[in-house]
C-alpha positions in Angstrom: 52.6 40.9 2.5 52.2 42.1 5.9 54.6 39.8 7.7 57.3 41.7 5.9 56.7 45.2 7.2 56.9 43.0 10.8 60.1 41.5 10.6 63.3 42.9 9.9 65.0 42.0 6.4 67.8 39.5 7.9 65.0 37.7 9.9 64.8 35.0 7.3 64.6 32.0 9.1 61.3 30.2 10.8 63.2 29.9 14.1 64.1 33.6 14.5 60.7 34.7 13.1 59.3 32.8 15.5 61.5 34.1 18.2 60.6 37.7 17.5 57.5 37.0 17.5 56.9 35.6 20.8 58.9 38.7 21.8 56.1 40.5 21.0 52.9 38.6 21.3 51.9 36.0 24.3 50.1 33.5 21.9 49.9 32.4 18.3 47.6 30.3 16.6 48.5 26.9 14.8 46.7 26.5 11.8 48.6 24.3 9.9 47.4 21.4 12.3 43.7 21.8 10.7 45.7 20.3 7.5 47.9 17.9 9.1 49.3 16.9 12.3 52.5 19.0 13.3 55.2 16.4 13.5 56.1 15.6 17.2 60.2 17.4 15.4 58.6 19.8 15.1 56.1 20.5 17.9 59.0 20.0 20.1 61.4 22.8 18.3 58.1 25.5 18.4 58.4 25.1 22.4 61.6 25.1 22.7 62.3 28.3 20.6 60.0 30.2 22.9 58.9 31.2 26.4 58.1 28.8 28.6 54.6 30.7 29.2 54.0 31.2 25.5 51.1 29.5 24.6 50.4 27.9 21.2 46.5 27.8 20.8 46.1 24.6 18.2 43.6 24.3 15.6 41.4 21.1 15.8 42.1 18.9 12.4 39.8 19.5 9.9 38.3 15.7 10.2 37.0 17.0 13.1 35.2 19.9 11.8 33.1 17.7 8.8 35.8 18.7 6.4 36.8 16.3 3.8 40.2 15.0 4.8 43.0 13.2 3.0 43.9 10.1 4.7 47.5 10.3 4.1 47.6 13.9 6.3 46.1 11.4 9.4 48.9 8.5 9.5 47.8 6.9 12.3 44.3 7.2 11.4 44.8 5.6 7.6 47.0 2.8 9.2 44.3 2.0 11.8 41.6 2.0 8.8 43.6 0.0 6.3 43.2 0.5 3.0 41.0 3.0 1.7 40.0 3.4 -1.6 38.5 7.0 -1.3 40.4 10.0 -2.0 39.0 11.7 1.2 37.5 10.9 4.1 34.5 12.5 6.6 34.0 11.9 10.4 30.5 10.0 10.3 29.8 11.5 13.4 29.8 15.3 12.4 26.1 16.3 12.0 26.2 17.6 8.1 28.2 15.0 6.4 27.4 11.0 6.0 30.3 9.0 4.6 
């Protein structure tokens, strides 16, 4: 893998990987948020574990881009809907997909 040959052996941790890494590069991309929403825990630890002009670019959920989504990865969204009975979910809106 080639995040090994990037950081050094004792660098096992998410907080000092990511503290290396903003080190050496001015942004990173968030993909995990195209999955689910980064808890707000979370969210705040990323900023505060780097540069204050560090910039995270965030990837728009994946409801968003016509992908089918679980509901239970949208909290607020499944607990403004109510009960749903399907496994996953589409935007109605997104041009190739009709729920």
């Amino acid at each position: 893998m080639a995040f090994k040959k990037f950081y050094p052996r004792d660098y096992s941790s998410a907080e000092d990987r990511r503290r290396l890494y903003a080190t050496q590069f001015p942004v990173v991309e968030v993909d995990t948020s195209c999955y689910a929403m980064p808890s707000p825990q979370n969210s705040a630890l990323w900023v505060e574990r780097t540069p204050p002009d560090f910039t995270f670019n965030i990837k728009e959920v994946r409801l968003f881009m016509g992908h089918q989504t679980a509901p239970s990865v949208l909290p607020k969204v499944a607990e403004a809907l109510g009960p749903i009975e399907k496994k996953d979910v589409y935007y109605k809106g997104h041009a190739s997909r009709v729920a």
